[in-house]
FILUM-896591 format. One record per residue: residue number from 0; x, y, z of N, C-alpha, C, O in turn; residue in one letter. Coordinates in nm, 4 decimals, padded with zeros to 6 digits, always signed. Atoms other than C-alpha are relative to their C-alpha. Example, Ala and Ser with C-alpha at 12.3 -4.5 7.8 and 13.67 -1.06 7.14 Angstrom:
2
<node nr="0" n_east="+00.0890" n_north="-00.1190" n_up="+00.0000" ca_east="+01.2300" ca_north="-00.4500" ca_up="+00.7800" c_east="+00.0900" c_north="+00.1200" c_up="+00.0000" o_east="+00.1936" o_north="+00.1181" o_up="+00.0665" rest="A"/>
<node nr="1" n_east="-00.0820" n_north="-00.1190" n_up="-00.0060" ca_east="+01.3670" ca_north="-00.1060" ca_up="+00.7140" c_east="-00.0770" c_north="+00.1090" c_up="+00.0730" o_east="-00.0261" o_north="+00.2198" o_up="+00.0899" rest="S"/>
end
This chain:
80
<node nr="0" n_east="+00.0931" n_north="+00.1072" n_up="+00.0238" ca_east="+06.4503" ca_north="-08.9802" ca_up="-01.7846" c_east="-00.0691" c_north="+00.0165" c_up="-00.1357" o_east="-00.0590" o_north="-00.0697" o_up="-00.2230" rest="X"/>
<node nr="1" n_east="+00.0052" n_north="-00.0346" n_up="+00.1392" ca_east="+06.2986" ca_north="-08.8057" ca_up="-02.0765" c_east="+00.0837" c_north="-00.0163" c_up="-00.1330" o_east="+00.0355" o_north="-00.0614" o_up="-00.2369" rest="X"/>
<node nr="2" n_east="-00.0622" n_north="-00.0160" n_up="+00.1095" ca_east="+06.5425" ca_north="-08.7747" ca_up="-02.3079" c_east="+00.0360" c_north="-00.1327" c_up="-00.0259" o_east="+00.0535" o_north="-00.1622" o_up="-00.1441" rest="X"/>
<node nr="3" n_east="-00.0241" n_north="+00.0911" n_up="+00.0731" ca_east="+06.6218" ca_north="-09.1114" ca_up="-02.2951" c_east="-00.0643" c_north="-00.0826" c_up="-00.1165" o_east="-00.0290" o_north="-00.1660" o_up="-00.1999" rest="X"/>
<node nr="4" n_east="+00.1661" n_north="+00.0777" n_up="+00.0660" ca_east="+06.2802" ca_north="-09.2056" ca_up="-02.4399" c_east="+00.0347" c_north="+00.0125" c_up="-00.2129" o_east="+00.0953" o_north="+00.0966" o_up="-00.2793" rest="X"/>
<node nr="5" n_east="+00.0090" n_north="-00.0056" n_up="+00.1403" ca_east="+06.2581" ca_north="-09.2696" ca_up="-02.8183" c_east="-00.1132" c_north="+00.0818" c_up="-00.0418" o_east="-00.2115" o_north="+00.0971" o_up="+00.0308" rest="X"/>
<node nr="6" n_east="+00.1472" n_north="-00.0579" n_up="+00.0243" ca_east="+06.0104" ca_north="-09.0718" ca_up="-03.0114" c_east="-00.0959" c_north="-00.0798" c_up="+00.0004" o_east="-00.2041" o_north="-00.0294" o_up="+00.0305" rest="X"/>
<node nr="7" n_east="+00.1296" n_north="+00.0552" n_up="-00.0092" ca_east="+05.7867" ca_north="-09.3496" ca_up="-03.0323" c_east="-00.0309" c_north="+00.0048" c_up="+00.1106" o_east="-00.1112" o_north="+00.0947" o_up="+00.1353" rest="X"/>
<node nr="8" n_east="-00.0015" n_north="+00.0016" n_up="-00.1381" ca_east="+05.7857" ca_north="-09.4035" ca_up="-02.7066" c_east="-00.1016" c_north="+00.1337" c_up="+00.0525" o_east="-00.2136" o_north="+00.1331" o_up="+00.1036" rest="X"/>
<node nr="9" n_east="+00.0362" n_north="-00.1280" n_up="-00.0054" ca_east="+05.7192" ca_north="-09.0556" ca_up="-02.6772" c_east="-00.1523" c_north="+00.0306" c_up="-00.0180" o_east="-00.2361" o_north="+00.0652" o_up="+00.0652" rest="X"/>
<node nr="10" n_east="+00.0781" n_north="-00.0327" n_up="+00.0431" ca_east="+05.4778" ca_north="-09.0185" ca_up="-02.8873" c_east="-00.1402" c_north="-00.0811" c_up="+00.0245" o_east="-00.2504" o_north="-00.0408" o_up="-00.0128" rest="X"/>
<node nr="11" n_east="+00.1043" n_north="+00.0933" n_up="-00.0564" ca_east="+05.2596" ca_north="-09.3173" ca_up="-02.7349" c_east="-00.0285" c_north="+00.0414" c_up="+00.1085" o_east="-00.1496" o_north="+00.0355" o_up="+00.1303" rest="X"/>
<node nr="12" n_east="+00.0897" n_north="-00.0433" n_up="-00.0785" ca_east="+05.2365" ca_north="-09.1679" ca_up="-02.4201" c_east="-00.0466" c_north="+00.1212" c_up="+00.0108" o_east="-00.1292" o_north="+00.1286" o_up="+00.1018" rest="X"/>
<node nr="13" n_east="+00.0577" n_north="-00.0854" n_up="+00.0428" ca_east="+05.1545" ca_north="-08.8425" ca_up="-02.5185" c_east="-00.1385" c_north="-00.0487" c_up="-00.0980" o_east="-00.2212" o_north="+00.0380" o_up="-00.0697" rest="X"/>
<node nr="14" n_east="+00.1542" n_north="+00.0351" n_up="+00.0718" ca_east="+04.8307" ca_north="-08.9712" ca_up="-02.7359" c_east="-00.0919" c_north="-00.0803" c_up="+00.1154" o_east="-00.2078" o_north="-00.0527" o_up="+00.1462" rest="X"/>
<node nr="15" n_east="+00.0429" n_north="+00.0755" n_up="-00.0924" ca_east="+04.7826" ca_north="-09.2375" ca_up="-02.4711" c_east="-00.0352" c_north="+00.0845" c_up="+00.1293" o_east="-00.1358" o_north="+00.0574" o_up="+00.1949" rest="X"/>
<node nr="16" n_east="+00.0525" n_north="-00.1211" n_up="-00.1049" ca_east="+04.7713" ca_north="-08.9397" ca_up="-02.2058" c_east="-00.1344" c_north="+00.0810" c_up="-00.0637" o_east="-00.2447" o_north="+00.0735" o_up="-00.0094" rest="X"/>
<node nr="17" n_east="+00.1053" n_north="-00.0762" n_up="+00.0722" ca_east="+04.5534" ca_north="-08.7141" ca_up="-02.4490" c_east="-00.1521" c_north="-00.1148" c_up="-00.0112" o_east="-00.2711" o_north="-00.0831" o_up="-00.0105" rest="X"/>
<node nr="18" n_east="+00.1464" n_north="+00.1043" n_up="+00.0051" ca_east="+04.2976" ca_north="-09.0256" ca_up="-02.4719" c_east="-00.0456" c_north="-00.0096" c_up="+00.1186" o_east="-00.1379" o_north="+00.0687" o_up="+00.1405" rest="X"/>
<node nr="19" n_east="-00.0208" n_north="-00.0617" n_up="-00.1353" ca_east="+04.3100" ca_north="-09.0577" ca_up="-02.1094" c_east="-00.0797" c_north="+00.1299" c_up="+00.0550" o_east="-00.1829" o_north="+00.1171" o_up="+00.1209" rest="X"/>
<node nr="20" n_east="+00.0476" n_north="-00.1016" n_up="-00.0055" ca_east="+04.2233" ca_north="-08.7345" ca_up="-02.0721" c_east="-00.1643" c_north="+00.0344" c_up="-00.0935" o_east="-00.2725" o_north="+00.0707" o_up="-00.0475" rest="X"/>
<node nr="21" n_east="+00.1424" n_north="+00.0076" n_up="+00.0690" ca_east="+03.9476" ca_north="-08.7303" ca_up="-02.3437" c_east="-00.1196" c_north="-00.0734" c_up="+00.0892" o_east="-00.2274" o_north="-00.0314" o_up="+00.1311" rest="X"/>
<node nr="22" n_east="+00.1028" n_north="+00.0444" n_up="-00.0617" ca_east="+03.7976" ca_north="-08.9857" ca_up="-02.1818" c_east="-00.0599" c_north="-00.0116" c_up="+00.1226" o_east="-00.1426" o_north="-00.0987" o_up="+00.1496" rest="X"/>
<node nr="23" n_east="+00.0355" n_north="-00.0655" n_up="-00.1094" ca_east="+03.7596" ca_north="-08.8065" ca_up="-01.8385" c_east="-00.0632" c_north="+00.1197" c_up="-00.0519" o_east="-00.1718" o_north="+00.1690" o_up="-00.0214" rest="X"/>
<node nr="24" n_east="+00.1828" n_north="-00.1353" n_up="+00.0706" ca_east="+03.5937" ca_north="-08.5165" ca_up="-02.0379" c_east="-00.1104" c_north="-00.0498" c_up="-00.0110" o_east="-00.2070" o_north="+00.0043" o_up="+00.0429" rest="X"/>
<node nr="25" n_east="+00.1233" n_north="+00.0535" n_up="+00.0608" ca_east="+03.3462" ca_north="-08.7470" ca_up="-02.1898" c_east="-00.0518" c_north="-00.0459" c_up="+00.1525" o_east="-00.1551" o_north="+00.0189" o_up="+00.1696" rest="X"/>
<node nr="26" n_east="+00.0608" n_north="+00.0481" n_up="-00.0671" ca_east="+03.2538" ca_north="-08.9080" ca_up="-01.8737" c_east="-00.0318" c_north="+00.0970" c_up="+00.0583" o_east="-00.1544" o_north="+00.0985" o_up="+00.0686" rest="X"/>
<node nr="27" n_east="+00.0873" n_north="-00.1105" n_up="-00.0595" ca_east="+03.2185" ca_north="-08.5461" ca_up="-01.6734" c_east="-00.1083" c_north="+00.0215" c_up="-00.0689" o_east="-00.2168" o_north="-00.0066" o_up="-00.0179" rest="X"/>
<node nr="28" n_east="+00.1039" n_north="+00.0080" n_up="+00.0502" ca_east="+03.0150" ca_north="-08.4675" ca_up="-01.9489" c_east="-00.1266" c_north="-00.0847" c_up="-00.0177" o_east="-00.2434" o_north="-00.0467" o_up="-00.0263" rest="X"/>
<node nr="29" n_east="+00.1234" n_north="+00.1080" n_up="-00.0190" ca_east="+02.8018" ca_north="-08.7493" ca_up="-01.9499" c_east="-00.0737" c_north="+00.0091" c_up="+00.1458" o_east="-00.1937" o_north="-00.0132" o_up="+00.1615" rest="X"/>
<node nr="30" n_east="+00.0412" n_north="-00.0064" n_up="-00.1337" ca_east="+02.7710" ca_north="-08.7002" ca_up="-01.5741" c_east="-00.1362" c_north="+00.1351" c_up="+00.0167" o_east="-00.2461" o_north="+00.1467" o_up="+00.0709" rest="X"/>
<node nr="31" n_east="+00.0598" n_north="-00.1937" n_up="-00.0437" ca_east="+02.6495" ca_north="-08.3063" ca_up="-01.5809" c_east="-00.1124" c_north="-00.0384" c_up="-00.0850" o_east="-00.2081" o_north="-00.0147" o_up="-00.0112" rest="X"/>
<node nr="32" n_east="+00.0781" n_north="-00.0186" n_up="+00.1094" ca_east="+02.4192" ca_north="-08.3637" ca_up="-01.8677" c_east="-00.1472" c_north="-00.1132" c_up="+00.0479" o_east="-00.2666" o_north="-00.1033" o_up="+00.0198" rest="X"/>
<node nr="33" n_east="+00.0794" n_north="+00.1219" n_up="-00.1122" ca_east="+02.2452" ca_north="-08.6702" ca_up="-01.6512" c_east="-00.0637" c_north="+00.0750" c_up="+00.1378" o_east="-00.1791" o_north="+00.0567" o_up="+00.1767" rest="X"/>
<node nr="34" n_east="+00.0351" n_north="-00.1023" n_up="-00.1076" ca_east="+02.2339" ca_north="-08.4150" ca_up="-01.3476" c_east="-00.0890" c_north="+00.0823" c_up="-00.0492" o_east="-00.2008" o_north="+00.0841" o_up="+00.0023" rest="X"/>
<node nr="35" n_east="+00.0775" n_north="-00.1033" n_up="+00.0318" ca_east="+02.0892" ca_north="-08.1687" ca_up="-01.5067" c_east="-00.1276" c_north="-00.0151" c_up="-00.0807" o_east="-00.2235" o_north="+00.0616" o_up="-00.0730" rest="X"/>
<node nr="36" n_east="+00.1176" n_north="+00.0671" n_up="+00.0548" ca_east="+01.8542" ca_north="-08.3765" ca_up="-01.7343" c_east="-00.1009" c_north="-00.0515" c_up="+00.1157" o_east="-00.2130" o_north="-00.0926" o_up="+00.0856" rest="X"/>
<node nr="37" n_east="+00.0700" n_north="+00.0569" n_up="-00.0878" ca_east="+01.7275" ca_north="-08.4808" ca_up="-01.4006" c_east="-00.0489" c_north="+00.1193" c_up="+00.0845" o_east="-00.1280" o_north="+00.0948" o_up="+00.1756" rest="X"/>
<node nr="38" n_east="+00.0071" n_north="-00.1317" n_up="-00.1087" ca_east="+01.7023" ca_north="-08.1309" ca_up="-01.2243" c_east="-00.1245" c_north="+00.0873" c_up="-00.1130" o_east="-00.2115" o_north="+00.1620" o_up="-00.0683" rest="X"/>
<node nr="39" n_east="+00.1019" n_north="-00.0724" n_up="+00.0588" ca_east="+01.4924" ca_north="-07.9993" ca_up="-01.5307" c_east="-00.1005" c_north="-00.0625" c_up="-00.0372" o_east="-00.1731" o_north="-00.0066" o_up="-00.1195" rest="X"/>
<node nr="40" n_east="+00.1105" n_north="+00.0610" n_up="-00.0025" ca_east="+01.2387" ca_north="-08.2843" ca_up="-01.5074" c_east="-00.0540" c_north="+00.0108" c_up="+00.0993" o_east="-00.1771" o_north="+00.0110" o_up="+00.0986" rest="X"/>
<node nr="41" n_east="+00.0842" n_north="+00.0125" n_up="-00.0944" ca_east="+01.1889" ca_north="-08.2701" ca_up="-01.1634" c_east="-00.0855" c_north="+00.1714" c_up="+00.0279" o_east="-00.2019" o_north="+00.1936" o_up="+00.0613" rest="X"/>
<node nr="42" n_east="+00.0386" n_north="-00.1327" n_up="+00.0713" ca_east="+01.1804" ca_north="-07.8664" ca_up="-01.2374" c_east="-00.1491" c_north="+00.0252" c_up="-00.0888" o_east="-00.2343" o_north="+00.0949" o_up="-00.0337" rest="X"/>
<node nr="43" n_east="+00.0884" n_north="+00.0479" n_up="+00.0903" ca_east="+00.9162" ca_north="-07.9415" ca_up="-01.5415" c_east="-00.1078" c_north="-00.0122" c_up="+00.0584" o_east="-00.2059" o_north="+00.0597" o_up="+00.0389" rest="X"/>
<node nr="44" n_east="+00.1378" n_north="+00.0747" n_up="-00.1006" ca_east="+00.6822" ca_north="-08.1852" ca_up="-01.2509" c_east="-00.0349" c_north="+00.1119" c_up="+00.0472" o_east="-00.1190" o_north="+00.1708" o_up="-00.0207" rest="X"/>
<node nr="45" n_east="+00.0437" n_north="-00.1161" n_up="-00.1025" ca_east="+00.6467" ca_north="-07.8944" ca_up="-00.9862" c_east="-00.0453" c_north="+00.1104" c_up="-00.0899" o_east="-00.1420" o_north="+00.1717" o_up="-00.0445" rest="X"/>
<node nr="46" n_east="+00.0727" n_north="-00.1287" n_up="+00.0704" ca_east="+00.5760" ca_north="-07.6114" ca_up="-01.2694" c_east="-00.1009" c_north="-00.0381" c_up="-00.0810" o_east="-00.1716" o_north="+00.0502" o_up="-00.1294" rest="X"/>
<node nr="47" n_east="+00.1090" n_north="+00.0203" n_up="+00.0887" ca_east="+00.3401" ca_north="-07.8083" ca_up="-01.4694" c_east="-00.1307" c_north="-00.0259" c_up="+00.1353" o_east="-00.2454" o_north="+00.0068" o_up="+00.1049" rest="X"/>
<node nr="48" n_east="+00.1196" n_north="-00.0313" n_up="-00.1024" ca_east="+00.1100" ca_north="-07.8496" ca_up="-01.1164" c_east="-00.0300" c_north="+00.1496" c_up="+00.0302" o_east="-00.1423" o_north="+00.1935" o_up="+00.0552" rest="X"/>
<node nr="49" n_east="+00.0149" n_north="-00.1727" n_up="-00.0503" ca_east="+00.1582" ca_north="-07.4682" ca_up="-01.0403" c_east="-00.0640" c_north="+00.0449" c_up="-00.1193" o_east="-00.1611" o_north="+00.1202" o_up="-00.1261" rest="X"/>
<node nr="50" n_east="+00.0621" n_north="-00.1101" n_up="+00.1368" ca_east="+00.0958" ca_north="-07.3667" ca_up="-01.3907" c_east="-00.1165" c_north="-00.0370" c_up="-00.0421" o_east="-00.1582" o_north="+00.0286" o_up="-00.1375" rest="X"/>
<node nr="51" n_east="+00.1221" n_north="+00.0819" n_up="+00.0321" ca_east="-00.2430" ca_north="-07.6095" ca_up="-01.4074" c_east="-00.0802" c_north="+00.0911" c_up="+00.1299" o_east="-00.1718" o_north="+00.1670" o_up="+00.0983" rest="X"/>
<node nr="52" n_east="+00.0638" n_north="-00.1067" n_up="-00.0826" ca_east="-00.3439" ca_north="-07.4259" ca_up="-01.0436" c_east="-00.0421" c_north="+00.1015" c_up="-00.0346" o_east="-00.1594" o_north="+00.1382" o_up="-00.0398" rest="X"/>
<node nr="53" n_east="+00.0354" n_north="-00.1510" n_up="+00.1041" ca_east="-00.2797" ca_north="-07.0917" ca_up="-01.2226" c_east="-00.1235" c_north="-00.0301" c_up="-00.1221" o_east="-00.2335" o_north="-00.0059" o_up="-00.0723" rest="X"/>
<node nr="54" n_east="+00.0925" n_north="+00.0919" n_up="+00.1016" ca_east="-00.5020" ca_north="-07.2390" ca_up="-01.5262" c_east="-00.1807" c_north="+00.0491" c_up="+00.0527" o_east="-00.2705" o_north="+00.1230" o_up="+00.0125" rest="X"/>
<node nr="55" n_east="+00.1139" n_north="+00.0343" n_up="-00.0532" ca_east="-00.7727" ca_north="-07.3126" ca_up="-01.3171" c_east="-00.0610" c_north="+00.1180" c_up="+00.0875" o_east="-00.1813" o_north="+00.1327" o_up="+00.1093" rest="X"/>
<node nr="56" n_east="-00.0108" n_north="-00.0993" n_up="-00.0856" ca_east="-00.7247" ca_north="-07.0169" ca_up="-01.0992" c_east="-00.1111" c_north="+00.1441" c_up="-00.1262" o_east="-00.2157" o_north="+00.2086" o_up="-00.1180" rest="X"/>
<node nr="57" n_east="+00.0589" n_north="-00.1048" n_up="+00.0817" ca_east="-00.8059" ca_north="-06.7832" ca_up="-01.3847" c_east="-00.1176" c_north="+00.0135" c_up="-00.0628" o_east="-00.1983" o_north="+00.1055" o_up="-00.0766" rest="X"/>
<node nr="58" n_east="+00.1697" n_north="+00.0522" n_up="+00.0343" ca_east="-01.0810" ca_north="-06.9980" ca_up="-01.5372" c_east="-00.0878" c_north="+00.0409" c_up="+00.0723" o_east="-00.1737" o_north="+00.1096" o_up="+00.0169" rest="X"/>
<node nr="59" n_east="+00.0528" n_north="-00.0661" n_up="-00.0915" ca_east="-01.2353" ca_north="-06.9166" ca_up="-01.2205" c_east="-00.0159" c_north="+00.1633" c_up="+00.0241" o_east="-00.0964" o_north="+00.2105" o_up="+00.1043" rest="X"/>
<node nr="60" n_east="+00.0031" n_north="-00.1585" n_up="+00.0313" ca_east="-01.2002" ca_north="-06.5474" ca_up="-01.2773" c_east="-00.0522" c_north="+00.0317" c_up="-00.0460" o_east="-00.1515" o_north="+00.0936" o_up="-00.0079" rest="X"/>
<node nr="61" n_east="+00.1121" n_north="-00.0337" n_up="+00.0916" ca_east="-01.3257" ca_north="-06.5081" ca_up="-01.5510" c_east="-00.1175" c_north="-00.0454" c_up="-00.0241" o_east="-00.1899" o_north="+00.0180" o_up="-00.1008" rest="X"/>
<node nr="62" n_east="+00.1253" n_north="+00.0366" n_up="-00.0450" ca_east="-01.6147" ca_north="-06.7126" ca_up="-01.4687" c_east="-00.0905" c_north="+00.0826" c_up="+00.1034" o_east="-00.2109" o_north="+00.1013" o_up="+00.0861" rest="X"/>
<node nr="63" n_east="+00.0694" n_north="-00.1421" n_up="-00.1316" ca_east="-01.7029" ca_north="-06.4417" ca_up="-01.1265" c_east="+00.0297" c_north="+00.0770" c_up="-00.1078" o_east="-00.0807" o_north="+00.0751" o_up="-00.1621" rest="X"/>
<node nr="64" n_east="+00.0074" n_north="-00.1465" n_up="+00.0510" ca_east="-01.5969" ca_north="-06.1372" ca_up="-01.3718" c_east="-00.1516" c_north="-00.0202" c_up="-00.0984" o_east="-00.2265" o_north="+00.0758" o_up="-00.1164" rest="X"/>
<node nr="65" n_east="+00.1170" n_north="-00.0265" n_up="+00.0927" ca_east="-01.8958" ca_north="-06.2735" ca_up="-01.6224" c_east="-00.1416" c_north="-00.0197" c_up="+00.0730" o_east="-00.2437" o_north="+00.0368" o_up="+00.0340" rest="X"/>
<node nr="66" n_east="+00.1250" n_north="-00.0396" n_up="-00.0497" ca_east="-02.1565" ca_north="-06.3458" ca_up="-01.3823" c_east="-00.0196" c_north="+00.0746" c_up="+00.0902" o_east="-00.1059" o_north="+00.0530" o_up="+00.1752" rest="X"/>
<node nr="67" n_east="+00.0493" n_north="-00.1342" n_up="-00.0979" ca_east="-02.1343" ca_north="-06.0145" ca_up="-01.1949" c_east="+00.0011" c_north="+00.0442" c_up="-00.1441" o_east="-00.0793" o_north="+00.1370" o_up="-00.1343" rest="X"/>
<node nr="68" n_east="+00.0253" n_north="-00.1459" n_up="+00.0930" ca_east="-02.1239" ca_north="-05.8261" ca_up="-01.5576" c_east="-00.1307" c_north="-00.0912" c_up="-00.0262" o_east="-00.2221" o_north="-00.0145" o_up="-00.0564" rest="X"/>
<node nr="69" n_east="+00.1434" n_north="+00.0086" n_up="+00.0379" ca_east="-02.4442" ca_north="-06.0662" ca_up="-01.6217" c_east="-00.0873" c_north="+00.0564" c_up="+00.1095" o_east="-00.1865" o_north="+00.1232" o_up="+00.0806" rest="X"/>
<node nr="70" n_east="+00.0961" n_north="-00.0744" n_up="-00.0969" ca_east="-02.5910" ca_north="-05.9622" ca_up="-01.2816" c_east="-00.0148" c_north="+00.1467" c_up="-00.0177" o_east="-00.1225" o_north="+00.1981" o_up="+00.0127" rest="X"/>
<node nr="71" n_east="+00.0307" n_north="-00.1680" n_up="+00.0245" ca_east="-02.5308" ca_north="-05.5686" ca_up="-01.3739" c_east="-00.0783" c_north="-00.0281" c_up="-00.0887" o_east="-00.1940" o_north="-00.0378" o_up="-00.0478" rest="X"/>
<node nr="72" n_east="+00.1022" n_north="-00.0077" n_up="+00.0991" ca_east="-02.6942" ca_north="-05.6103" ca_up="-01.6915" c_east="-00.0989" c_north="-00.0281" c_up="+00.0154" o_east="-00.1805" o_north="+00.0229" o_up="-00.0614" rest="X"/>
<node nr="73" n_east="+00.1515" n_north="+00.0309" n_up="-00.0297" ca_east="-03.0041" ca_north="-05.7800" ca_up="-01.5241" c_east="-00.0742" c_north="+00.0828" c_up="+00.0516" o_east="-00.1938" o_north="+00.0951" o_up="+00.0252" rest="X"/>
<node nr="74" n_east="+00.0438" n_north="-00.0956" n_up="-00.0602" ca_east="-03.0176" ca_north="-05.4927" ca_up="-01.2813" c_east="-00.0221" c_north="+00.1589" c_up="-00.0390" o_east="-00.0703" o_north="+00.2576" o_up="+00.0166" rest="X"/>
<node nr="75" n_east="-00.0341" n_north="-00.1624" n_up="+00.0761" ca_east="-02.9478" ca_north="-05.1997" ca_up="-01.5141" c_east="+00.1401" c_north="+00.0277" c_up="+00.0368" o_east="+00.1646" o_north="+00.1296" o_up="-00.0279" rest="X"/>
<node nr="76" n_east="-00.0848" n_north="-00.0604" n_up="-00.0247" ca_east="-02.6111" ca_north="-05.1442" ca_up="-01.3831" c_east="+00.1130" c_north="-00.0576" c_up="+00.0094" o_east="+00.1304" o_north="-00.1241" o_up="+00.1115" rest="X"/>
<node nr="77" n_east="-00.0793" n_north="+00.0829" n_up="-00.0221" ca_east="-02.2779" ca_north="-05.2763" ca_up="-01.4799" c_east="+00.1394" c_north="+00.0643" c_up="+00.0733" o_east="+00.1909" o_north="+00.1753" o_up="+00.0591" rest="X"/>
<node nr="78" n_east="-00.0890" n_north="-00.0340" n_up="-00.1110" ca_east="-02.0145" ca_north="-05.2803" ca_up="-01.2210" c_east="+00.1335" c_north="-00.0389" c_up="-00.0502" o_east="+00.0940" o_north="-00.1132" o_up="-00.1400" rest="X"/>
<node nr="79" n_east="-00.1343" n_north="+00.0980" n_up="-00.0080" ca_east="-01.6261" ca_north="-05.4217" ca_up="-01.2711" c_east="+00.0661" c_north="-00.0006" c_up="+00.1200" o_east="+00.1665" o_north="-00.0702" o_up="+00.1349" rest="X"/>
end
């Protein structure tokens, strides 16, 4: 069946396969890159609330660590 083929012939569906093919790469790619653009936003949402908790968490820390070192100093005696 091959051999009967002319080179053009040939050579059209070989490019016409290779395009074909290209353009099942491009569309996986387009796919994964959509998935994953979507997995590291929703990623992004959930760590920017945790990392604002944390934030706030610490603010709070260091707010109790300074008014117990102001209460030692009122009393004569600083504690950590």
């Amino acid at each position: 069946m091959f051999r009967s083929m002319s080179i053009r012939t040939s050579l059209t569906l070989v490019i016409g396969s290779l395009g074909a093919i290209l353009l099942a790469v491009i569309a996986v790619g387009t796919l994964s890159l959509q998935f994953s653009n979507n997995a590291l936003q929703s990623m992004y949402r959930d760590q920017i609330s945790q990392l604002s908790a944390l934030k706030n968490s610490y603010e709070n820390l260091l707010h109790a660590r300074l008014l117990v070192t102001k209460e030692g100093k009122q009393n004569g005696s600083i504690s950590l």
